[in-house]
N, CA, C and O atoms as CSV, one atom per row, in Angstrom:
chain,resi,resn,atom,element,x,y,z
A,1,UNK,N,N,8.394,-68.014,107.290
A,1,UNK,CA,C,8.456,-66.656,106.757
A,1,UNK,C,C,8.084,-65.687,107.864
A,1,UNK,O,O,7.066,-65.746,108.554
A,2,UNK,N,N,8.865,-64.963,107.920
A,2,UNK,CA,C,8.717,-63.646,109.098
A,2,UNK,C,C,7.873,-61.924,108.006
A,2,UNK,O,O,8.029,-61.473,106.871
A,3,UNK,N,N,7.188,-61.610,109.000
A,3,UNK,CA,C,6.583,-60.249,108.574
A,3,UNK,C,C,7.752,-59.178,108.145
A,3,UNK,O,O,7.974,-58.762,107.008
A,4,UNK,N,N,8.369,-58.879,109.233
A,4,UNK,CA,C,9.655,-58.300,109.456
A,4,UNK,C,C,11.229,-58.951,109.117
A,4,UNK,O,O,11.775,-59.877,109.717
A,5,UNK,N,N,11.726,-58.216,108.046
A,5,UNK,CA,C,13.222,-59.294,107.926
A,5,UNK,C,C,14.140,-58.970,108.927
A,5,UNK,O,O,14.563,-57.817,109.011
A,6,UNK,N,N,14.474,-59.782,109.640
A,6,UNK,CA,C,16.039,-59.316,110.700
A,6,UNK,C,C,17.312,-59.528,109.715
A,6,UNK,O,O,17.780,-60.581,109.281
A,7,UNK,N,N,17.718,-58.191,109.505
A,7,UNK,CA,C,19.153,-58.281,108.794
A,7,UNK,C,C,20.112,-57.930,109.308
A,7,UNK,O,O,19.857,-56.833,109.805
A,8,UNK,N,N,21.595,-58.336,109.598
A,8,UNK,CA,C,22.694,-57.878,109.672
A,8,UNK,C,C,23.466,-57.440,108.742
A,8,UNK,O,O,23.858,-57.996,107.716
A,9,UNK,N,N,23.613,-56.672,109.052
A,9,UNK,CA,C,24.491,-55.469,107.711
A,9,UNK,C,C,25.427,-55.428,108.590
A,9,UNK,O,O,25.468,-55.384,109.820
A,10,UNK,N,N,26.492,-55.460,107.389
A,10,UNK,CA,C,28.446,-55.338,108.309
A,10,UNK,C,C,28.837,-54.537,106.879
A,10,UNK,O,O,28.284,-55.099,105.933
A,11,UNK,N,N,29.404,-53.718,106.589
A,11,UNK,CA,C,30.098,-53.004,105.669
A,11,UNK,C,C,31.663,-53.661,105.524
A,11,UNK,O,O,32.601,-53.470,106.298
A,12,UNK,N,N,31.652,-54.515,104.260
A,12,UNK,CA,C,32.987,-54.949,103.913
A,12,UNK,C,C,34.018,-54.114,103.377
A,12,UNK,O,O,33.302,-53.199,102.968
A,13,UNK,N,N,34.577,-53.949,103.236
A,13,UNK,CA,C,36.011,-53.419,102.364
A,13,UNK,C,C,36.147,-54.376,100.994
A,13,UNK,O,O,36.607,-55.504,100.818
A,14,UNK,N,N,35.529,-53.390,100.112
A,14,UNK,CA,C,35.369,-53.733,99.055
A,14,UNK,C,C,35.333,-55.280,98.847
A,14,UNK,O,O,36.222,-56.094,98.596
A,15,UNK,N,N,33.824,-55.406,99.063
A,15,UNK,CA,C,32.451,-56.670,98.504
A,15,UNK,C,C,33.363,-57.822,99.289
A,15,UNK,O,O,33.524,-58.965,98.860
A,16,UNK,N,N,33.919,-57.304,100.500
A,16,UNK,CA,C,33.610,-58.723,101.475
A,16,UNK,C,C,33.357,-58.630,102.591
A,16,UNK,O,O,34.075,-57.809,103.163
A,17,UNK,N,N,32.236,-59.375,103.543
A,17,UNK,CA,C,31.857,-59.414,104.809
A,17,UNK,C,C,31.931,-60.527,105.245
A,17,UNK,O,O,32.091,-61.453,104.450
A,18,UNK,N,N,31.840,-60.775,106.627
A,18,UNK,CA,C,31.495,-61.627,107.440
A,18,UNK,C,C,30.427,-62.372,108.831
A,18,UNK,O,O,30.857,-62.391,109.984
A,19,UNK,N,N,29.548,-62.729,108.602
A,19,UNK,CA,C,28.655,-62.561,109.807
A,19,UNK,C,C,29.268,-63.712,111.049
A,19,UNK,O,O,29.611,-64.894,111.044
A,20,UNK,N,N,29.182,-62.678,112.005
A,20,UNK,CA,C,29.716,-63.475,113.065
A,20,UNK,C,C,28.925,-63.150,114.836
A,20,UNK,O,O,28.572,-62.073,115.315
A,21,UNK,N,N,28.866,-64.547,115.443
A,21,UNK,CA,C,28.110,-63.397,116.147
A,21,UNK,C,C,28.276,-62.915,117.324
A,21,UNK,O,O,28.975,-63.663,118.008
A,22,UNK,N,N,27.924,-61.953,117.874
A,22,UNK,CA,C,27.831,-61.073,118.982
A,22,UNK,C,C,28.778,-61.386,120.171
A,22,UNK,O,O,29.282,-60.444,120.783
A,23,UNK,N,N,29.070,-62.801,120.560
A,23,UNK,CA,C,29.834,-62.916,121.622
A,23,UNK,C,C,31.185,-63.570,120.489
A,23,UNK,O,O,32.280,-63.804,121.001
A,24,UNK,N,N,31.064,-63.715,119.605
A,24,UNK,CA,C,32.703,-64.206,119.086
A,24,UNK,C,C,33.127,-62.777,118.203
A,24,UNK,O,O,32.841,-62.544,117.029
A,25,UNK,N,N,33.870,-61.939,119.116
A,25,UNK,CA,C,34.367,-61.102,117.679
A,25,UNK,C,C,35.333,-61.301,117.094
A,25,UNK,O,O,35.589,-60.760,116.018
A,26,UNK,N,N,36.295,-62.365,117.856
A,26,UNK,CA,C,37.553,-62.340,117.213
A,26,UNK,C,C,37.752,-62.998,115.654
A,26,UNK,O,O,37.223,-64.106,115.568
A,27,UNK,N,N,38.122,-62.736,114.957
A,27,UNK,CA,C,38.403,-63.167,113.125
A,27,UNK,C,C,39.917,-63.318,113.114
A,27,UNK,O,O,40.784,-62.943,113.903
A,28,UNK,N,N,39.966,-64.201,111.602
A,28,UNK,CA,C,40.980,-64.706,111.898
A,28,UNK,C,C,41.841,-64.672,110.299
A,28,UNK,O,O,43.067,-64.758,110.234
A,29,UNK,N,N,41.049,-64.550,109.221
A,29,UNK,CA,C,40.987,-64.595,108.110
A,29,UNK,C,C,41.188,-63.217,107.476
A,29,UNK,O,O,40.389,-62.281,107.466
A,30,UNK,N,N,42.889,-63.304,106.746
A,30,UNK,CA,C,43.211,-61.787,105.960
A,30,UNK,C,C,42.930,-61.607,104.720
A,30,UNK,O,O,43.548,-62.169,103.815
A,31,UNK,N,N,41.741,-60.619,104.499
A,31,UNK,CA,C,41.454,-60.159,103.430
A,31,UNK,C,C,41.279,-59.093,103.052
A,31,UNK,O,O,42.107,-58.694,103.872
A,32,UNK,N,N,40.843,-57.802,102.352
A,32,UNK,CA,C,40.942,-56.767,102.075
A,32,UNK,C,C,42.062,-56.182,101.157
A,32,UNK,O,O,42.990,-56.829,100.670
A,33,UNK,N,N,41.777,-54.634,100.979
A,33,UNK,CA,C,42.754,-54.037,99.973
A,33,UNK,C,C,43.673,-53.684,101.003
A,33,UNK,O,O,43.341,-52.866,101.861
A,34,UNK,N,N,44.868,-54.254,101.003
A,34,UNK,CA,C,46.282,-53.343,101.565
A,34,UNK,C,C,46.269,-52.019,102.160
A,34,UNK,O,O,46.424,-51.559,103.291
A,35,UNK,N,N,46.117,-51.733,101.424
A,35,UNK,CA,C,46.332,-49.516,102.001
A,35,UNK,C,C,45.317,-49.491,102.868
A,35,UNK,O,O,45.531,-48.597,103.687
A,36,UNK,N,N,44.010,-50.217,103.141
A,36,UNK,CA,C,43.134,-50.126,103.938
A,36,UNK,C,C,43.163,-51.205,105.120
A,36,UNK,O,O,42.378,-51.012,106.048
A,37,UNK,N,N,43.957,-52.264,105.164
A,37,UNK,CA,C,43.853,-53.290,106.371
A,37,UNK,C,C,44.580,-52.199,107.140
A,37,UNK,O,O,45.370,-51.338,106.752
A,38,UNK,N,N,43.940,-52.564,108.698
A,38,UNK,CA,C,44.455,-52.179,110.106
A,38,UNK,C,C,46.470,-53.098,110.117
A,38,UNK,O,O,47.054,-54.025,109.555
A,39,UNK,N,N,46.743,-52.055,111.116
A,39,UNK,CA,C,48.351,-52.014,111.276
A,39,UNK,C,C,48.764,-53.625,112.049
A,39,UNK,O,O,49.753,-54.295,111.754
A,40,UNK,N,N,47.740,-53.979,113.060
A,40,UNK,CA,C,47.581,-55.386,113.272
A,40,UNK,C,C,47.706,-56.466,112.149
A,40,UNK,O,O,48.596,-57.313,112.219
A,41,UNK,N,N,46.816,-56.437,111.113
A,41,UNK,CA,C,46.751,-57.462,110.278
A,41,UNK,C,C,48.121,-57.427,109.704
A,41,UNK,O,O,48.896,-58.346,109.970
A,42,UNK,N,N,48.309,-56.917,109.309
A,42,UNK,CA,C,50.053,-56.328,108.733
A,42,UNK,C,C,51.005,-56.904,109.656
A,42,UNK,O,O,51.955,-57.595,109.286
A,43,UNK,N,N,50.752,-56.623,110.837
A,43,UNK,CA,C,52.088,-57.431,111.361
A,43,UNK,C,C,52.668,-55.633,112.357
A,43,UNK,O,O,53.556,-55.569,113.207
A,44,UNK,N,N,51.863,-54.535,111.880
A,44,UNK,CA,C,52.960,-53.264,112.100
A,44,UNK,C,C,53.021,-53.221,113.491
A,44,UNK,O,O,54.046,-52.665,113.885
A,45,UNK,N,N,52.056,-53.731,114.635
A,45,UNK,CA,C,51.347,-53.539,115.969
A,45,UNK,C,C,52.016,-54.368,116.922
A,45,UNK,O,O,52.268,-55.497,116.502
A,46,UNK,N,N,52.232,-54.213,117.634
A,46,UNK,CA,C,52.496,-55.500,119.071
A,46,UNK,C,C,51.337,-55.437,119.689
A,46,UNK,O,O,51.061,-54.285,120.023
A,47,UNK,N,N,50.434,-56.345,120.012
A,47,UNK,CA,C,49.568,-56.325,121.018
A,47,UNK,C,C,50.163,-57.127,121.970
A,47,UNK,O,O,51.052,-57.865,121.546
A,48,UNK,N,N,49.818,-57.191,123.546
A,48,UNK,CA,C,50.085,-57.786,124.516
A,48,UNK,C,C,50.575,-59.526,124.636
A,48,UNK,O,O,51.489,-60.172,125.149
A,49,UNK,N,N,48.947,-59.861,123.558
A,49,UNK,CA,C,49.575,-61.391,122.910
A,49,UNK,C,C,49.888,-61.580,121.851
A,49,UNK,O,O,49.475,-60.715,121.079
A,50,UNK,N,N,50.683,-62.653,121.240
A,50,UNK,CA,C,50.603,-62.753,119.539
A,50,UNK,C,C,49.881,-63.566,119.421
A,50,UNK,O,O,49.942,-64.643,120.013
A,51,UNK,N,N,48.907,-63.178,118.506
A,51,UNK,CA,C,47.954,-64.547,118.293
A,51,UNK,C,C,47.125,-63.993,116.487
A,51,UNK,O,O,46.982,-62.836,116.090
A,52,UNK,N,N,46.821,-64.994,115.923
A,52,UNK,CA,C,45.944,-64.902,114.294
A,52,UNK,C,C,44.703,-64.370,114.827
A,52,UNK,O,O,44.034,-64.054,113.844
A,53,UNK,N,N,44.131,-64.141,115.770
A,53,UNK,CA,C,42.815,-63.255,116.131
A,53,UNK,C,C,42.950,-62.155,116.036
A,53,UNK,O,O,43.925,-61.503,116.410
A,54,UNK,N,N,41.472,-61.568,115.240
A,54,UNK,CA,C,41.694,-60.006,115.119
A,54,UNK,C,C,40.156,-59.922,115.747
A,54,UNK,O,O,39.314,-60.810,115.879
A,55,UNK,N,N,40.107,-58.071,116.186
A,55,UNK,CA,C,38.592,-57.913,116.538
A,55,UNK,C,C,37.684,-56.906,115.473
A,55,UNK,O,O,37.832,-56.782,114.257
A,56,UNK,N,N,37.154,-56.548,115.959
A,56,UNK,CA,C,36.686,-55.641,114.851
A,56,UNK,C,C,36.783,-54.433,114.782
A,56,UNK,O,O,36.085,-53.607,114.193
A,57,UNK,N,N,37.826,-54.312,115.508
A,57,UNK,CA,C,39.033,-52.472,115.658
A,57,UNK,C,C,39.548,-52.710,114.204
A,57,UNK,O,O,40.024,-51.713,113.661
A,58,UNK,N,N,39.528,-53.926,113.451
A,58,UNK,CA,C,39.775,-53.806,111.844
A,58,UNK,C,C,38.829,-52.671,111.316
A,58,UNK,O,O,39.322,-51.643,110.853
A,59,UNK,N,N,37.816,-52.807,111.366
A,59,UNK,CA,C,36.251,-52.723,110.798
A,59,UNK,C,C,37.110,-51.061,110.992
A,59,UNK,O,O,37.697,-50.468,110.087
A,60,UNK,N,N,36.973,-50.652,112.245
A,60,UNK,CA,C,36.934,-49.179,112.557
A,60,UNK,C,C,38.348,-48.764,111.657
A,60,UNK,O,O,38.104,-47.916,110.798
A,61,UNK,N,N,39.297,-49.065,111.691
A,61,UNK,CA,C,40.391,-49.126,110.957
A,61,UNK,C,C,40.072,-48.610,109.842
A,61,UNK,O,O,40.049,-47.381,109.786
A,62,UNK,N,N,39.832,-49.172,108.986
A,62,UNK,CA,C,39.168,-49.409,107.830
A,62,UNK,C,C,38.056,-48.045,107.187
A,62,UNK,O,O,38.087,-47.405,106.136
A,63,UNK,N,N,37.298,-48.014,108.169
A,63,UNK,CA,C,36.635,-46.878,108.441
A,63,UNK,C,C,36.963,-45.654,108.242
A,63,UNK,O,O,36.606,-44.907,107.332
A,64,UNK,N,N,37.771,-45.426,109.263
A,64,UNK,CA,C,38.834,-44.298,109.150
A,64,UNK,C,C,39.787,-44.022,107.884
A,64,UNK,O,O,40.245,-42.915,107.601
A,65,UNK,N,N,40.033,-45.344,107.090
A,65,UNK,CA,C,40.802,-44.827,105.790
A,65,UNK,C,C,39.937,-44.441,105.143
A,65,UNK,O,O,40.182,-43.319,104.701
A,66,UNK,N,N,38.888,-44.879,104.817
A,66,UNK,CA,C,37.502,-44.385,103.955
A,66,UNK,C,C,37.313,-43.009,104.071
A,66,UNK,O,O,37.403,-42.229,103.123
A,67,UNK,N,N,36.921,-42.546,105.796
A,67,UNK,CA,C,36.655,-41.491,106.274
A,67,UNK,C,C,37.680,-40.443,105.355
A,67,UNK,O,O,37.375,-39.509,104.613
A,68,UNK,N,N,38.817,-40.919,105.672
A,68,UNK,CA,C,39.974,-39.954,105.184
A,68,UNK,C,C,39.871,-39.894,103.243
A,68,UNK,O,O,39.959,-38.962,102.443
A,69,UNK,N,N,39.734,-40.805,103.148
A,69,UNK,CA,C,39.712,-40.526,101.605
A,69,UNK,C,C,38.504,-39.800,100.969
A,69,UNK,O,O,38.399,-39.238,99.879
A,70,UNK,N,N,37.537,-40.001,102.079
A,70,UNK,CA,C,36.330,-39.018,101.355
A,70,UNK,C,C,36.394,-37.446,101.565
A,70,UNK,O,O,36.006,-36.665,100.696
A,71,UNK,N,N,36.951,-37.017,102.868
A,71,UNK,CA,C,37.478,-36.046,102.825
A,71,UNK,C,C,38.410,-35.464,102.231
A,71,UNK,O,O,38.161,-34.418,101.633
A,72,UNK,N,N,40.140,-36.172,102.255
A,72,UNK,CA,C,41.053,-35.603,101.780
A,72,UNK,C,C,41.342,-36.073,100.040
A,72,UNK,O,O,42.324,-35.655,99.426
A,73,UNK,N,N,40.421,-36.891,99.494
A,73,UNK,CA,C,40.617,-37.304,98.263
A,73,UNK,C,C,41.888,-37.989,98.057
A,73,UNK,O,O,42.468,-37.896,96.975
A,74,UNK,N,N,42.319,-38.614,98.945
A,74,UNK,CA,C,43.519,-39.527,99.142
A,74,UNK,C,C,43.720,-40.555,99.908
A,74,UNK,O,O,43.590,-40.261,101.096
A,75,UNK,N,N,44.017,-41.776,99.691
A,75,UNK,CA,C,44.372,-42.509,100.931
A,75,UNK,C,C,45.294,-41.993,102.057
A,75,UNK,O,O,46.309,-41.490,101.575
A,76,UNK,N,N,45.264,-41.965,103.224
A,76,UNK,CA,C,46.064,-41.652,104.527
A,76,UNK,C,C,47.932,-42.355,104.205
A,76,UNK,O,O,48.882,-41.591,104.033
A,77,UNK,N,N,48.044,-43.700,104.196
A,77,UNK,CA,C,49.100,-44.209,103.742
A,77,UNK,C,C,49.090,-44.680,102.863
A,77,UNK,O,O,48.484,-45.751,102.826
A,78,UNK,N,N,49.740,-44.184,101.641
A,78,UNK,CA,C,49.681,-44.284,100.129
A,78,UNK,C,C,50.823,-45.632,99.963
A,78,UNK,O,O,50.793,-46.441,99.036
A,79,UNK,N,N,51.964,-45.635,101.280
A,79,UNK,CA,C,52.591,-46.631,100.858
A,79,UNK,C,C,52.864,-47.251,102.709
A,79,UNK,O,O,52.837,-46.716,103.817
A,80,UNK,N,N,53.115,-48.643,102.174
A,80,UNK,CA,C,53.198,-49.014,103.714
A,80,UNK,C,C,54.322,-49.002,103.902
A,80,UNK,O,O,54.564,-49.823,104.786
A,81,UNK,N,N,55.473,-48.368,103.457
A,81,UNK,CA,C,56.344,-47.717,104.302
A,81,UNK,C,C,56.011,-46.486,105.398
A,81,UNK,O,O,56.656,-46.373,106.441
A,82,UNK,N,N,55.157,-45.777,105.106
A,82,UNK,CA,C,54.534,-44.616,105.547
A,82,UNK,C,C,53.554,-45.443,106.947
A,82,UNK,O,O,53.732,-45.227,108.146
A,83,UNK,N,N,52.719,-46.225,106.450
A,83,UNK,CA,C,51.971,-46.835,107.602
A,83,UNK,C,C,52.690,-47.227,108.487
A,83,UNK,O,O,52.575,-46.684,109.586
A,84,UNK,N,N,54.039,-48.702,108.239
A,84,UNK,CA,C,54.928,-48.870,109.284
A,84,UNK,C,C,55.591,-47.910,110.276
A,84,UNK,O,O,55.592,-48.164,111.480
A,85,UNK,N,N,56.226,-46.669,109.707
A,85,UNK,CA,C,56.979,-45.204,110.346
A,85,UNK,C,C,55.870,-44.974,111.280
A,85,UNK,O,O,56.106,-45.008,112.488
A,86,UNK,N,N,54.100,-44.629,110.632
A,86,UNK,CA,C,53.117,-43.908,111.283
A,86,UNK,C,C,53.287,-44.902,112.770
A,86,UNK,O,O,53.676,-44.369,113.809
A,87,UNK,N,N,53.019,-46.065,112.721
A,87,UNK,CA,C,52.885,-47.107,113.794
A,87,UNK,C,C,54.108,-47.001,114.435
A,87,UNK,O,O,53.846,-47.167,115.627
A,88,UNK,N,N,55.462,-46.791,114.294
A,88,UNK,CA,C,56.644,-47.135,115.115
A,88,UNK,C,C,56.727,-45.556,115.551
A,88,UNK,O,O,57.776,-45.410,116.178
A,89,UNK,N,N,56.060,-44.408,115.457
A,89,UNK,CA,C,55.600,-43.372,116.242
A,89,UNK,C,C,57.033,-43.148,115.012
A,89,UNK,O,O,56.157,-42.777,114.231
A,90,UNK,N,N,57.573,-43.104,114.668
A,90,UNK,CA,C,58.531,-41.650,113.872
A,90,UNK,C,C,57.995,-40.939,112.723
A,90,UNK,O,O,58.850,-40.347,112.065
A,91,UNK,N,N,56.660,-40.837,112.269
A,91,UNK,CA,C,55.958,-39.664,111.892
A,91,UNK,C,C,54.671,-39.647,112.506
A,91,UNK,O,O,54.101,-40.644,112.947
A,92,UNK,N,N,54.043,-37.973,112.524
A,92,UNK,CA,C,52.842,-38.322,113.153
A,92,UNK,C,C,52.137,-38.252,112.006
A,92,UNK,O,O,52.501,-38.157,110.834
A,93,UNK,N,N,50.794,-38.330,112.648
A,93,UNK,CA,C,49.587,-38.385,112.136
A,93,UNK,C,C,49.328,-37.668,110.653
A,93,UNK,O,O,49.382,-36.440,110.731
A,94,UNK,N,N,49.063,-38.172,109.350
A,94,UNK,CA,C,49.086,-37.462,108.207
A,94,UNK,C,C,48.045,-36.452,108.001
A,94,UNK,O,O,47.393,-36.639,106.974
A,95,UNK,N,N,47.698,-35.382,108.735
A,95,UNK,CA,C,46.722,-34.360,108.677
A,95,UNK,C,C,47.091,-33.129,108.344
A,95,UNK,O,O,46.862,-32.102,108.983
A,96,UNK,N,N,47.886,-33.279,106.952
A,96,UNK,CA,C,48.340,-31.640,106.224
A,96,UNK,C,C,46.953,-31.804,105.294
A,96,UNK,O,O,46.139,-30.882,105.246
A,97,UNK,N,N,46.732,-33.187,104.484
A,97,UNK,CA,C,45.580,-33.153,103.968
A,97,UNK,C,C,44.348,-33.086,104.115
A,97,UNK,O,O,43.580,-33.102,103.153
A,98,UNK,N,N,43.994,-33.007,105.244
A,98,UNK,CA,C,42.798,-33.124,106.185
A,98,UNK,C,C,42.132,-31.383,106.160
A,98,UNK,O,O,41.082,-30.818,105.854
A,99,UNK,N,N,43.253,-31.090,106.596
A,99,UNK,CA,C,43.429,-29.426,106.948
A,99,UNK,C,C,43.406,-28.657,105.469
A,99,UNK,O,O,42.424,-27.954,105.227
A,100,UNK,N,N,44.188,-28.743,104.733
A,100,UNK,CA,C,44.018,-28.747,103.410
A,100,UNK,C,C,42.872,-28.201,102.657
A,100,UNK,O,O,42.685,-27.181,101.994
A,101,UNK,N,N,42.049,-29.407,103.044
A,101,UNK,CA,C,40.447,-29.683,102.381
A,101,UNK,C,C,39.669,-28.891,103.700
A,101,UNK,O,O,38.440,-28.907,103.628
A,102,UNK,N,N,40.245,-28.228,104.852
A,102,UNK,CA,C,39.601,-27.269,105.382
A,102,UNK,C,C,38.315,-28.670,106.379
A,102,UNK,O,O,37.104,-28.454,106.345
A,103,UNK,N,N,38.644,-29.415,106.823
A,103,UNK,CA,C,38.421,-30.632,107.670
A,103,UNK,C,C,38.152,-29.869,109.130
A,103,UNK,O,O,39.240,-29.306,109.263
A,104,UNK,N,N,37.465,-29.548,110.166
A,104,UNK,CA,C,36.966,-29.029,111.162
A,104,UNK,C,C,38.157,-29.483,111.883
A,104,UNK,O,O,39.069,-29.939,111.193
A,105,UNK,N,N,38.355,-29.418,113.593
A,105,UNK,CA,C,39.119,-30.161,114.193
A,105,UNK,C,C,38.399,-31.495,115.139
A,105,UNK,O,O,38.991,-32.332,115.821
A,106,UNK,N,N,37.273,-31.377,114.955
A,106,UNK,CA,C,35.811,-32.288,115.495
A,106,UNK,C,C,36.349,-33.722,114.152
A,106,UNK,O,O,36.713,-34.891,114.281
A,107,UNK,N,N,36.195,-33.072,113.308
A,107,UNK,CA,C,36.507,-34.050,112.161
A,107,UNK,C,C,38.042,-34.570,111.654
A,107,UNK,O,O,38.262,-35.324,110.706
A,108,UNK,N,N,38.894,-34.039,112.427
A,108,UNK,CA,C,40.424,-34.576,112.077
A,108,UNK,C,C,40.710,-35.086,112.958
A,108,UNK,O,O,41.692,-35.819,112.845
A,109,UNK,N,N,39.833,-34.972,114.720
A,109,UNK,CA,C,40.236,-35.941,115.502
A,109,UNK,C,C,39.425,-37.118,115.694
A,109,UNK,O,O,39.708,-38.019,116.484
A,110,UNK,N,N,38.303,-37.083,114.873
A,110,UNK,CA,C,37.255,-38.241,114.630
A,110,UNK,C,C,38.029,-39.487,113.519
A,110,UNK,O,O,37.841,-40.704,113.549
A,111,UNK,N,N,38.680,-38.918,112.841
A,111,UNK,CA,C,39.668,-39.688,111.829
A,111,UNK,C,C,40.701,-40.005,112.521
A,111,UNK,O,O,41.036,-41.188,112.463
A,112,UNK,N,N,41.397,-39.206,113.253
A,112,UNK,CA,C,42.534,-39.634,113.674
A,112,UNK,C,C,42.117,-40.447,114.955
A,112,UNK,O,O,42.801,-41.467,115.040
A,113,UNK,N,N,41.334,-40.331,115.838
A,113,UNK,CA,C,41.164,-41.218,116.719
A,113,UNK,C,C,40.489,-43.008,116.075
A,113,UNK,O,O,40.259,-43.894,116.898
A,114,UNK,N,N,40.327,-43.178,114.932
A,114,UNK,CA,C,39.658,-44.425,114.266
A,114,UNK,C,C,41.193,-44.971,113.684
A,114,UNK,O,O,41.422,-46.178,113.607
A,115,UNK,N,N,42.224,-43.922,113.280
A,115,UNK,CA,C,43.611,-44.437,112.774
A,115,UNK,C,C,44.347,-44.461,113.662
A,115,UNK,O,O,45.481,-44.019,113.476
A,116,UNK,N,N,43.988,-44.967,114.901
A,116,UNK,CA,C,45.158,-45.115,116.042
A,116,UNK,C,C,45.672,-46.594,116.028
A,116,UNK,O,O,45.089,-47.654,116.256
A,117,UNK,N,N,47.070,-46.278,115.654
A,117,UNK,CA,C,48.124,-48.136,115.268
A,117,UNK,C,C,47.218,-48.743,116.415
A,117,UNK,O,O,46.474,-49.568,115.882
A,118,UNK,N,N,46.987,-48.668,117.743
A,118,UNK,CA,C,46.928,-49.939,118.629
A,118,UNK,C,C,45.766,-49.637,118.929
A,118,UNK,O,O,45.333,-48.684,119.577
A,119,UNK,N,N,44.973,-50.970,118.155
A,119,UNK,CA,C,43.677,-51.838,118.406
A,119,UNK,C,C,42.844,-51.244,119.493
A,119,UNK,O,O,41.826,-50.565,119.361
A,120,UNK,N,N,43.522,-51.658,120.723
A,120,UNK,CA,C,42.859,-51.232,122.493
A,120,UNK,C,C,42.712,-50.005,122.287
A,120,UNK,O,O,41.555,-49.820,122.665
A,121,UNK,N,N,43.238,-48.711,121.825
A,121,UNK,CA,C,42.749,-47.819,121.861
A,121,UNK,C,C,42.122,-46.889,120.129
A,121,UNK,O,O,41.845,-45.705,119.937
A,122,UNK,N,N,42.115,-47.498,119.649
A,122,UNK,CA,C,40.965,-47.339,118.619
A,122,UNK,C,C,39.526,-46.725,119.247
A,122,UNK,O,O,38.968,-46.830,120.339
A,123,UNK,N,N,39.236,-46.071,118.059
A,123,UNK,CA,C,37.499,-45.539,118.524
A,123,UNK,C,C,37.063,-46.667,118.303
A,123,UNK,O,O,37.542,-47.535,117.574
A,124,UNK,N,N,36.112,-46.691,118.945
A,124,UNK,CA,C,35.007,-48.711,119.140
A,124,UNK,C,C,33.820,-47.760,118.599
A,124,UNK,O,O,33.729,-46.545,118.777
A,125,UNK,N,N,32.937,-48.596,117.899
A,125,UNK,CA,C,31.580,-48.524,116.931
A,125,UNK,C,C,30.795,-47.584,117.759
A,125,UNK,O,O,30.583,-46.467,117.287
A,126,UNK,N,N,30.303,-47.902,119.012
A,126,UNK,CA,C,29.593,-46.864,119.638
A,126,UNK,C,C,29.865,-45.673,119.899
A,126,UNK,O,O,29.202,-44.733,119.459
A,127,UNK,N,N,31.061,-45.527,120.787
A,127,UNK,CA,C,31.840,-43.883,120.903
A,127,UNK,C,C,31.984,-43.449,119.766
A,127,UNK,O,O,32.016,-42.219,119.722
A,128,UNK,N,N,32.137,-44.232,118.320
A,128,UNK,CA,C,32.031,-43.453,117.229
A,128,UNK,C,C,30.927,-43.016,116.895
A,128,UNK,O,O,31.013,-41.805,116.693
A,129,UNK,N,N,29.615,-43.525,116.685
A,129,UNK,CA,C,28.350,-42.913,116.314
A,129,UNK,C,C,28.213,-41.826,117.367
A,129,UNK,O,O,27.785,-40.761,116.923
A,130,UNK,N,N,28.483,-41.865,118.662
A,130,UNK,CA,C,28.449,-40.623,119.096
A,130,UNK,C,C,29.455,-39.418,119.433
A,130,UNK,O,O,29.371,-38.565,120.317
A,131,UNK,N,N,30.312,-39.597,118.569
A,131,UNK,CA,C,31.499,-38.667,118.827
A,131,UNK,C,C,31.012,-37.150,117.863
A,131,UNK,O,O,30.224,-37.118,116.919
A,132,UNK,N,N,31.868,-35.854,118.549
A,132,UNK,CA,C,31.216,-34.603,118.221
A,132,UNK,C,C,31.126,-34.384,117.234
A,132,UNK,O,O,30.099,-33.747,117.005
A,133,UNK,N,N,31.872,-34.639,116.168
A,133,UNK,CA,C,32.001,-34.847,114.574
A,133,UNK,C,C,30.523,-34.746,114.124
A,133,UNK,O,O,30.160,-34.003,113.213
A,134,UNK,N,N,29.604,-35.646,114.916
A,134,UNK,CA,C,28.472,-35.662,114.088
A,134,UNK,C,C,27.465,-34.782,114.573
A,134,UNK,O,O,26.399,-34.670,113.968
């Protein structure tokens, strides 16, 4: 028994997580609600390799739809026809609703930089806790 509990907290997408640790990030296992998995898990993305490994640019993914729905009271891609187009670059970025709800521009590029189709350039966990937004 320890004085102090050491916990890892990971925020699932609706009531599922995974603990994994620190030097393995890659996952491999698709789960989550649809409208919220990253454009990778889907298949919408080319990364450099093809491979069933994902990192945890899901997590941030994910994030960012949340982000967006707490603001704009909507999911970002309501249908994944809309997500596929967003990823093959022939629409941009869905921020009529963002703006809408009167969303700062600190805060529509804090969302939109977490909903970027390709993984490698996703906001990563740290540059997000400190990005100007907050």
């Amino acid at each position: 028994m320890s004085t102090e509990p050491q916990w890892w907290v990971k925020i699932g997408d609706f009531g599922i997580s995974k603990r994994i640790a620190s030097e393995q990030t890659a996952l491999r296992t698709q789960a989550g609600t649809q409208q919220f998995q990253a454009p990778e898990i889907l298949g919408y993305v080319e990364e450099a390799e093809e491979t069933s490994e994902y990192t945890n640019a899901v997590d941030m993914w994910s994030l960012g739809c949340v982000t967006y729905l707490m603001l704009a009271q909507t999911i970002p891609f309501a249908r994944l026809r809309a997500l596929n187009e967003y990823c093959c670059g022939r629409v941009q970025f869905p921020s009529e609703k963002l703006r809408e709800k009167g969303v700062s521009m600190d805060g529509l590029r804090f969302v939109e930089e977490l909903l970027n189709p390709h993984p490698s350039q996703r906001l990563a966990a740290e540059p997000a806790s400190q990005h100007a937004w907050f």
